[in-house]
mmCIF file of the N, C-alpha and C atoms, coordinates in Angstrom:
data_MODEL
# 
_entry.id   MODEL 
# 
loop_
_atom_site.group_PDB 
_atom_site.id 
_atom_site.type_symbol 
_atom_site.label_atom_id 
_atom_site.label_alt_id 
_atom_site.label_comp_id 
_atom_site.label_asym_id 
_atom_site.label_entity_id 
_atom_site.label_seq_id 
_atom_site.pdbx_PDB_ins_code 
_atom_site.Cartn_x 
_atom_site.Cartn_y 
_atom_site.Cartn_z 
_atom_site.occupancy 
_atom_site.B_iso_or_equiv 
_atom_site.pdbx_formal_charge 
_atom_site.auth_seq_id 
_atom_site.auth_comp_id 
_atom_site.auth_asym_id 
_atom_site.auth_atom_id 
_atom_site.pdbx_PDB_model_num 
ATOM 1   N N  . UNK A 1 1  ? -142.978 -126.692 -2.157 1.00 0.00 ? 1  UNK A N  1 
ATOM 2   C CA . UNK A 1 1  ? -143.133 -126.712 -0.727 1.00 0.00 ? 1  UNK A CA 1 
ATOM 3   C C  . UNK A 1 1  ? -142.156 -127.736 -0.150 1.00 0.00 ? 1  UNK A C  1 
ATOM 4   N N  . UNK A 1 2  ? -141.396 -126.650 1.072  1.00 0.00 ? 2  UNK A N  1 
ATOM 5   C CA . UNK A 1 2  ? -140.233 -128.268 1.684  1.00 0.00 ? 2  UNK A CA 1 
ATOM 6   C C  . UNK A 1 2  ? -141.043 -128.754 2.663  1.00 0.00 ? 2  UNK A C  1 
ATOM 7   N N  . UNK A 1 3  ? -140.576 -129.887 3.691  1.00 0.00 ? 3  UNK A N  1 
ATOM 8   C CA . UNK A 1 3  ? -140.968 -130.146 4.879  1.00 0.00 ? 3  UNK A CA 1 
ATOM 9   C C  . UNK A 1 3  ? -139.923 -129.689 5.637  1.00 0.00 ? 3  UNK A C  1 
ATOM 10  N N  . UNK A 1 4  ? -139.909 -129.044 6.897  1.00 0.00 ? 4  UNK A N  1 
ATOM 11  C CA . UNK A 1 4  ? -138.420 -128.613 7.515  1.00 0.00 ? 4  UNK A CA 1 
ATOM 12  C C  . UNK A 1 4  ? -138.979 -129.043 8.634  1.00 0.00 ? 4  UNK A C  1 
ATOM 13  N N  . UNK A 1 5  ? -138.093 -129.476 9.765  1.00 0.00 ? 5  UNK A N  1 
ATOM 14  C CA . UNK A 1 5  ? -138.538 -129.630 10.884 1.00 0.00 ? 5  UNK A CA 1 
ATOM 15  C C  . UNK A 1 5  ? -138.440 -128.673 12.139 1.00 0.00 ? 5  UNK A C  1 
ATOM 16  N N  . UNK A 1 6  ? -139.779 -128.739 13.225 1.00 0.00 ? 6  UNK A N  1 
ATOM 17  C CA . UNK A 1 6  ? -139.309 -127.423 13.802 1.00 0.00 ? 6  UNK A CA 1 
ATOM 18  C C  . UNK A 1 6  ? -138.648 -127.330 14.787 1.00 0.00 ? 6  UNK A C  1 
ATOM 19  N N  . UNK A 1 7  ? -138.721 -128.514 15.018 1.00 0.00 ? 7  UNK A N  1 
ATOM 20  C CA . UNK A 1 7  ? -137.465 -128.483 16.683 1.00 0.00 ? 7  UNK A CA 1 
ATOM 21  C C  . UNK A 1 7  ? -135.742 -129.131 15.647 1.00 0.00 ? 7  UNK A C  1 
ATOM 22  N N  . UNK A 1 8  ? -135.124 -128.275 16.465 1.00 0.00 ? 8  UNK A N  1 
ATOM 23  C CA . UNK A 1 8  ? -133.586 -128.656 15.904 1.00 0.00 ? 8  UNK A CA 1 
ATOM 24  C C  . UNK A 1 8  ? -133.470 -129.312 17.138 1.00 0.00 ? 8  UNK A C  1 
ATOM 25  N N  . UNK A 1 9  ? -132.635 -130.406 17.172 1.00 0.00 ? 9  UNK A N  1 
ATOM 26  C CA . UNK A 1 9  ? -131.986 -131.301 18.160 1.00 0.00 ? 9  UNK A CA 1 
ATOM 27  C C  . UNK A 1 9  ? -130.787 -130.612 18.853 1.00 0.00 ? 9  UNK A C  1 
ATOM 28  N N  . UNK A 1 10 ? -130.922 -130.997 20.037 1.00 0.00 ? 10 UNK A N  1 
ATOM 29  C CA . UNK A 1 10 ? -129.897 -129.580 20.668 1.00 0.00 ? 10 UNK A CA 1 
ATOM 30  C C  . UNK A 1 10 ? -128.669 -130.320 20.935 1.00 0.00 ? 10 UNK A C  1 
ATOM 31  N N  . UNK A 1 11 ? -128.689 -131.772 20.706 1.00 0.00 ? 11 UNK A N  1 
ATOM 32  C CA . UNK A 1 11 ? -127.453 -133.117 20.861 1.00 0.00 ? 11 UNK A CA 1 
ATOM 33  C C  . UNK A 1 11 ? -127.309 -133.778 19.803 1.00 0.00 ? 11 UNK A C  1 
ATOM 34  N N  . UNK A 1 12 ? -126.341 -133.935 19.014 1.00 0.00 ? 12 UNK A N  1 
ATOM 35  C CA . UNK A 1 12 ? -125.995 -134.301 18.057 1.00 0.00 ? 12 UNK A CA 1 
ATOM 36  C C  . UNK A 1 12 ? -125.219 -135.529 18.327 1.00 0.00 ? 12 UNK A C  1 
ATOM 37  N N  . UNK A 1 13 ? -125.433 -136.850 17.869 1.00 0.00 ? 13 UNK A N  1 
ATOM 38  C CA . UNK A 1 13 ? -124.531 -138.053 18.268 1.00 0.00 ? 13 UNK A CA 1 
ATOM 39  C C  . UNK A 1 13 ? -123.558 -138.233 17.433 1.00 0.00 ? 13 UNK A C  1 
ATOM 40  N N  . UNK A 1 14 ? -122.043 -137.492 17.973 1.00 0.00 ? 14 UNK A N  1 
ATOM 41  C CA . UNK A 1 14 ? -121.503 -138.181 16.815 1.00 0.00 ? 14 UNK A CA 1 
ATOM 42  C C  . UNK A 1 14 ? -119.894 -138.311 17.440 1.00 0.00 ? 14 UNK A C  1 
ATOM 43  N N  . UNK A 1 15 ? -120.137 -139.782 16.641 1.00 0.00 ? 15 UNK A N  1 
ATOM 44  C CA . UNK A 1 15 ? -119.199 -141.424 16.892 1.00 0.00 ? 15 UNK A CA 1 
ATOM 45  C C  . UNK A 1 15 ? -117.857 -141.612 16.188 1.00 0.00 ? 15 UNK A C  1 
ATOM 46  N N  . UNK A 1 16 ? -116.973 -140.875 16.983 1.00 0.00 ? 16 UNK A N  1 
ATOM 47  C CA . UNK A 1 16 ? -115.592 -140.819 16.377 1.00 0.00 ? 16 UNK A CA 1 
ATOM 48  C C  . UNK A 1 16 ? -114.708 -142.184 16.797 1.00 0.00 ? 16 UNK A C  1 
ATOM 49  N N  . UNK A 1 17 ? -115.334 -142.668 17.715 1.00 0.00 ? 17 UNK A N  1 
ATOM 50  C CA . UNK A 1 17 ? -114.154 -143.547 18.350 1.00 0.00 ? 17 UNK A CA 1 
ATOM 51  C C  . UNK A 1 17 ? -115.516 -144.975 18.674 1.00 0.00 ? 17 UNK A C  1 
ATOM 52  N N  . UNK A 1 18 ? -115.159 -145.583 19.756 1.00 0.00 ? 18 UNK A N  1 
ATOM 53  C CA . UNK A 1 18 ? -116.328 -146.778 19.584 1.00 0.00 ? 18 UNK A CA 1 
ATOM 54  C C  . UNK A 1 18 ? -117.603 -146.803 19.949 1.00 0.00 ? 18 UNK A C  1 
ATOM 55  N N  . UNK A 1 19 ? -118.519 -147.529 19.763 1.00 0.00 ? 19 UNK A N  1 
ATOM 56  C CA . UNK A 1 19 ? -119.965 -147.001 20.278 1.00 0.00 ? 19 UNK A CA 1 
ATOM 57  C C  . UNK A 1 19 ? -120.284 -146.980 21.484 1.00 0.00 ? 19 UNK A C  1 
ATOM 58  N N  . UNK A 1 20 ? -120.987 -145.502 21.995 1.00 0.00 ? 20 UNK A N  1 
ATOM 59  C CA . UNK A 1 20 ? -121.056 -145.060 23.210 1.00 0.00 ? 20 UNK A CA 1 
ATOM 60  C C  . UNK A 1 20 ? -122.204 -146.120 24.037 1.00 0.00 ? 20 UNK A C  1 
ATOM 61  N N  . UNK A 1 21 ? -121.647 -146.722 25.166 1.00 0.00 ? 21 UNK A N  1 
ATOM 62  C CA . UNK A 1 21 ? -122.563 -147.277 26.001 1.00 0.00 ? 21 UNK A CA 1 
ATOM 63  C C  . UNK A 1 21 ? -123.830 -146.829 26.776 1.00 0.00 ? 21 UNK A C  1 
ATOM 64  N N  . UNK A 1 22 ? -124.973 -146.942 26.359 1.00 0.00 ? 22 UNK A N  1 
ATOM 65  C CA . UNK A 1 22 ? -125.935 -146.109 26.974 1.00 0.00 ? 22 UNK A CA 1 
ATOM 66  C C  . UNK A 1 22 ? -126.810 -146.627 28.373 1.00 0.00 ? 22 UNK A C  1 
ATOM 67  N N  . UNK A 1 23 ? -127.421 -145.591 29.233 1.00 0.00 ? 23 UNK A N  1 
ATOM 68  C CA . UNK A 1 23 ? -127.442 -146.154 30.643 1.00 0.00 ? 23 UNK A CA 1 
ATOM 69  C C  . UNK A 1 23 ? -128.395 -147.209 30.554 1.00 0.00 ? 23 UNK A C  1 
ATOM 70  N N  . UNK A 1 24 ? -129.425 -147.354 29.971 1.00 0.00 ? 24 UNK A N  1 
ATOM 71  C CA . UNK A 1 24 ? -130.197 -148.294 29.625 1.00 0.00 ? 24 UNK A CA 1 
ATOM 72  C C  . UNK A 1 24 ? -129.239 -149.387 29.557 1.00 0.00 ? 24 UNK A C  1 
ATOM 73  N N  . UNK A 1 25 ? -128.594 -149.936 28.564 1.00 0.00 ? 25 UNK A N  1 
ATOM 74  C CA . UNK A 1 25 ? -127.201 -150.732 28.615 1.00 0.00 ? 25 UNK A CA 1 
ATOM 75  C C  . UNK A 1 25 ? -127.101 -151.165 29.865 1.00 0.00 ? 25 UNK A C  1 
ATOM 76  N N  . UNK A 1 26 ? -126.081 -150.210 30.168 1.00 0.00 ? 26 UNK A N  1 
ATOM 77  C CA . UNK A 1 26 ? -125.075 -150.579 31.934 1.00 0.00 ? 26 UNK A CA 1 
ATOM 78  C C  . UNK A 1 26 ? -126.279 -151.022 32.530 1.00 0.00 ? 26 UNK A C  1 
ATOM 79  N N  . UNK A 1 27 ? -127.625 -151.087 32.555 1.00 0.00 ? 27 UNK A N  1 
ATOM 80  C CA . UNK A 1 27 ? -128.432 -150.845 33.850 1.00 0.00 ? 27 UNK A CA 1 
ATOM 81  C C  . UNK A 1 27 ? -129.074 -152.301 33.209 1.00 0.00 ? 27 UNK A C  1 
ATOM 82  N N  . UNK A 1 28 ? -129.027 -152.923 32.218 1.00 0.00 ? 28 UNK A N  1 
ATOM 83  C CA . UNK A 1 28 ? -129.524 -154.552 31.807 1.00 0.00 ? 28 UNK A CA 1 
ATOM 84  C C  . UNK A 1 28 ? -128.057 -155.203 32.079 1.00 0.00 ? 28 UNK A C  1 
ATOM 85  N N  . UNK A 1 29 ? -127.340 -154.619 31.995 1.00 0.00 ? 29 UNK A N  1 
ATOM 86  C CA . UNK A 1 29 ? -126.140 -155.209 32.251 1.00 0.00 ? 29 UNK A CA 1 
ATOM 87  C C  . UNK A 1 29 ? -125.880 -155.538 33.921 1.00 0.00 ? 29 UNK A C  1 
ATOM 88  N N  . UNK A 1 30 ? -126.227 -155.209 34.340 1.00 0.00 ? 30 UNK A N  1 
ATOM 89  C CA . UNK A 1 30 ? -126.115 -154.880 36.198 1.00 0.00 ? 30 UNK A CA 1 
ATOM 90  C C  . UNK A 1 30 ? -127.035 -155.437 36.563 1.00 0.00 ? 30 UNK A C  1 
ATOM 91  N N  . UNK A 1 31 ? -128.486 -155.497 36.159 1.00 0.00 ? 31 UNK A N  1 
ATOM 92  C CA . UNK A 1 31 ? -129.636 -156.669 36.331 1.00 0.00 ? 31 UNK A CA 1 
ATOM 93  C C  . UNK A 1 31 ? -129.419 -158.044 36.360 1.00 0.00 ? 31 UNK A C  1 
ATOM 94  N N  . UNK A 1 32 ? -128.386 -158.462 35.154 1.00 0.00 ? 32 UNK A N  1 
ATOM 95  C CA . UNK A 1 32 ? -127.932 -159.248 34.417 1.00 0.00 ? 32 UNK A CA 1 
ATOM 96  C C  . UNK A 1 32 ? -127.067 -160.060 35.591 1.00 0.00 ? 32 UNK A C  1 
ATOM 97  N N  . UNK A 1 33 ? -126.084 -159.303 36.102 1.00 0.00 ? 33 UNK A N  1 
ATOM 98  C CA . UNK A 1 33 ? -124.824 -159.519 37.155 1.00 0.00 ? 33 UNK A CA 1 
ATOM 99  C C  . UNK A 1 33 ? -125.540 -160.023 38.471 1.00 0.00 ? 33 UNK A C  1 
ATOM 100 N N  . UNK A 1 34 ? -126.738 -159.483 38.720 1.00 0.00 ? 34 UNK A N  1 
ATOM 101 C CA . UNK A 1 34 ? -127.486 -159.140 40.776 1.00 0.00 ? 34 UNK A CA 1 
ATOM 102 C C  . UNK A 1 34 ? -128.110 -160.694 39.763 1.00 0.00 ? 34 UNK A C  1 
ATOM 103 N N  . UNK A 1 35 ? -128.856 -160.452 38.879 1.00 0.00 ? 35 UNK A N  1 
ATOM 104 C CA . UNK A 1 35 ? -129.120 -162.221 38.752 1.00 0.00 ? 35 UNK A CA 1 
ATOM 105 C C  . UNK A 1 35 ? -128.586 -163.576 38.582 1.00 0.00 ? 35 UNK A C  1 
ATOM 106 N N  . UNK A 1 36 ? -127.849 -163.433 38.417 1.00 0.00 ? 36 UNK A N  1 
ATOM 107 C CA . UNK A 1 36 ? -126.684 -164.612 37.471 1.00 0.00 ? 36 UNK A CA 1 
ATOM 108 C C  . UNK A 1 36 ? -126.303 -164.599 39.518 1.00 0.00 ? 36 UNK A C  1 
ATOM 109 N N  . UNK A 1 37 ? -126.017 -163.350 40.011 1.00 0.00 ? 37 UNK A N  1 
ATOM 110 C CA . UNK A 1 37 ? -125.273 -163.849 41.480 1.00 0.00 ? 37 UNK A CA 1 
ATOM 111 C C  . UNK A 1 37 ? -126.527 -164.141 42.621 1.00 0.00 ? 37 UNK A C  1 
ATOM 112 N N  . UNK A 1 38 ? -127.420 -163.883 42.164 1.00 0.00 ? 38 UNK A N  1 
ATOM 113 C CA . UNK A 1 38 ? -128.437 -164.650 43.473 1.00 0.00 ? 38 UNK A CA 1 
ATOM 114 C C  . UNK A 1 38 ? -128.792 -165.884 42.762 1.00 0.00 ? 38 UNK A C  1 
ATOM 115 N N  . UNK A 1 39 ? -128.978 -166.431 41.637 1.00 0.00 ? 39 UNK A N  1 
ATOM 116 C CA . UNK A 1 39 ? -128.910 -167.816 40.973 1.00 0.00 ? 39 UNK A CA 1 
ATOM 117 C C  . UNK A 1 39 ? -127.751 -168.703 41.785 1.00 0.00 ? 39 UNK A C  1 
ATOM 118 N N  . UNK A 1 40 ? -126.213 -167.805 41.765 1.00 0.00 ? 40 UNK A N  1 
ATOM 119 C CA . UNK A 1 40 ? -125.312 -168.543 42.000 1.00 0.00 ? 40 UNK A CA 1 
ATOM 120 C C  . UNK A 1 40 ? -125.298 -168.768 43.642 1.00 0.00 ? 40 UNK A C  1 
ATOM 121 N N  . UNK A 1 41 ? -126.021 -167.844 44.309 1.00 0.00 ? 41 UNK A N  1 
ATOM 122 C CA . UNK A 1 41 ? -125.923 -167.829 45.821 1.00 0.00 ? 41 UNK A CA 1 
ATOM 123 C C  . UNK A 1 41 ? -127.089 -168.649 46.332 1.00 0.00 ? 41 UNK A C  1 
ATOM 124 N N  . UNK A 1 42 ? -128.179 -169.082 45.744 1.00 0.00 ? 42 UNK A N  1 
ATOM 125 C CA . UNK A 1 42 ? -129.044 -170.049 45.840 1.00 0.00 ? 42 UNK A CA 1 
ATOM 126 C C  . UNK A 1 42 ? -128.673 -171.147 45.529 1.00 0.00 ? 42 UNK A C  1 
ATOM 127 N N  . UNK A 1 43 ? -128.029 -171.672 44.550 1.00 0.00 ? 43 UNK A N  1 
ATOM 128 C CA . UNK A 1 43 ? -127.237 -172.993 44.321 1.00 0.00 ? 43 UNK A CA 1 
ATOM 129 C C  . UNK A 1 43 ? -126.622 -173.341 44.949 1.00 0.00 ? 43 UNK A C  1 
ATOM 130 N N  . UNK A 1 44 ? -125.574 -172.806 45.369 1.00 0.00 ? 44 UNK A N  1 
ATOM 131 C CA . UNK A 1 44 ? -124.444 -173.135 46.688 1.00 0.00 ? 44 UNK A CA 1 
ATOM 132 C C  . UNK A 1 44 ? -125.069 -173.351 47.929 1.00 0.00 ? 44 UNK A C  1 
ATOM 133 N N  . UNK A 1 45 ? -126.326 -172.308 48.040 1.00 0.00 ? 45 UNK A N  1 
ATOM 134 C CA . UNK A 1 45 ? -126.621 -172.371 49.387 1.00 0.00 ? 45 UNK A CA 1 
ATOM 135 C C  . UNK A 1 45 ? -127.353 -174.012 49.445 1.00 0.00 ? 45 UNK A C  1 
ATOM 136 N N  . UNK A 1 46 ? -128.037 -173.891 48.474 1.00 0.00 ? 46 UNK A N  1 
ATOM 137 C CA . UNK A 1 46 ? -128.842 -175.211 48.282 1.00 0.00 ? 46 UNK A CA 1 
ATOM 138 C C  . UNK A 1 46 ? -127.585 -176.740 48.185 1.00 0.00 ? 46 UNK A C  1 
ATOM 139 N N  . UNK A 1 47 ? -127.044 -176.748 48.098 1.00 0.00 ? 47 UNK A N  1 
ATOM 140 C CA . UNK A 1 47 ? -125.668 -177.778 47.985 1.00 0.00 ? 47 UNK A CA 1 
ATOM 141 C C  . UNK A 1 47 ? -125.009 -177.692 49.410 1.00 0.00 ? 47 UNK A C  1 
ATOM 142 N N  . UNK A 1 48 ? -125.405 -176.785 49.767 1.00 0.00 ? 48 UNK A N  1 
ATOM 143 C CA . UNK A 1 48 ? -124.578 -176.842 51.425 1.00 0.00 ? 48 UNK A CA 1 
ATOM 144 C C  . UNK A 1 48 ? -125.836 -177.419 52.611 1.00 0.00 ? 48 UNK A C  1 
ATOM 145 N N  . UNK A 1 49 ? -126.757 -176.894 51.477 1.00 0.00 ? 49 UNK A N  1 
ATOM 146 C CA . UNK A 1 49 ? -128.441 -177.763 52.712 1.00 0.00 ? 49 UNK A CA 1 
ATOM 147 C C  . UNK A 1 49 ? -128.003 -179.404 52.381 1.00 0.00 ? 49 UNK A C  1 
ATOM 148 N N  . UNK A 1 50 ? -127.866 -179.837 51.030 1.00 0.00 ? 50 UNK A N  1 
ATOM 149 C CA . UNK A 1 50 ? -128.285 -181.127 50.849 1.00 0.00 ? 50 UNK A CA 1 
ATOM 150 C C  . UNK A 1 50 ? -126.844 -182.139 51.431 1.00 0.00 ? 50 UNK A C  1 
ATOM 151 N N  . UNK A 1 51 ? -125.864 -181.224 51.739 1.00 0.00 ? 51 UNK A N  1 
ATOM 152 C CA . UNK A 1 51 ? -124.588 -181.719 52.582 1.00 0.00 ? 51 UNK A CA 1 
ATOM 153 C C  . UNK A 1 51 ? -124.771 -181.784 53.744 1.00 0.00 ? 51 UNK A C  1 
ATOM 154 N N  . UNK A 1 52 ? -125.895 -181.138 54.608 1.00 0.00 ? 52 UNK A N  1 
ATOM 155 C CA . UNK A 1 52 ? -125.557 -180.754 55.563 1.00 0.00 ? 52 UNK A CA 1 
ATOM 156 C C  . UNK A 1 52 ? -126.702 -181.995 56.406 1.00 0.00 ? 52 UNK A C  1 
ATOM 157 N N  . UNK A 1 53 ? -128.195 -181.882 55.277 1.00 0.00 ? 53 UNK A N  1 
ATOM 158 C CA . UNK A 1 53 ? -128.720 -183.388 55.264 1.00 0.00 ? 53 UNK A CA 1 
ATOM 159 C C  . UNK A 1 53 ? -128.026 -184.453 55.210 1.00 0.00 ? 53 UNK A C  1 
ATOM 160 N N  . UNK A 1 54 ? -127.449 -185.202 54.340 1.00 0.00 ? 54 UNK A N  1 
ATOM 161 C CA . UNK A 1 54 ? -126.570 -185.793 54.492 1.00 0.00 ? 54 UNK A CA 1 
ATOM 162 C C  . UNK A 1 54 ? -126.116 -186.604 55.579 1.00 0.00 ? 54 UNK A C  1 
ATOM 163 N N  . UNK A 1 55 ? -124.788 -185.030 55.961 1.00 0.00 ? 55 UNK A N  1 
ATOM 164 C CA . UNK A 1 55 ? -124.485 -185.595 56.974 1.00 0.00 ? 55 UNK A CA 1 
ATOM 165 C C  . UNK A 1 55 ? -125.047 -185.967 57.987 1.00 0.00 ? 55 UNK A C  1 
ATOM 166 N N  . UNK A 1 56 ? -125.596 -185.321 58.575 1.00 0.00 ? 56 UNK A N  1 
ATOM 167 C CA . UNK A 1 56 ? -127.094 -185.505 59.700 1.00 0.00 ? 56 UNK A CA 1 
ATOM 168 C C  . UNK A 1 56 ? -127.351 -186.866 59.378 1.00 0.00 ? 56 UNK A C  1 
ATOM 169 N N  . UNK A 1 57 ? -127.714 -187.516 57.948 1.00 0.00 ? 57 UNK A N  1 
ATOM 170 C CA . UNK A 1 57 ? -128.510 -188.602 58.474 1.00 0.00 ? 57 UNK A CA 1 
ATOM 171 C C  . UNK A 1 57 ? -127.075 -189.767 58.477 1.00 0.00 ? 57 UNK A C  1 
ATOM 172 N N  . UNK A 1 58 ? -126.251 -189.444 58.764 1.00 0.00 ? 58 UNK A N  1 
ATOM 173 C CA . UNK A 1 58 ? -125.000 -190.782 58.497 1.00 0.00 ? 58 UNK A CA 1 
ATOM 174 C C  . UNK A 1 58 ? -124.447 -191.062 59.824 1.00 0.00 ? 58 UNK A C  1 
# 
């Protein structure tokens, strides 16, 4: 007795050249980018408050 399987896969992955980027990927990758740039747009903004205190009190 074999085991055969009954669904055949109708997409076959196959990797001739480098490994294919999958959307899952791009889409942690792009999460990755919108965070790292509202981190960076909160910092600055926050450095332009504590300048702006500062000056005010001088």
């Amino acid at each position: 007795m074999s085991i055969v399987h009954a669904a055949v896969t109708p997409h076959e992955v196959v990797e001739d050249g480098p490994a294919v980027r999958r959307v899952r990927h791009q889409a942690r990758d792009a999460a990755t980018v919108m965070a790292f740039s509202a981190a960076t747009s909160v910092g600055v903004a926050a450095v332009f408050l504590l300048l702006a205190v500062v000056a005010r009190q001088a």
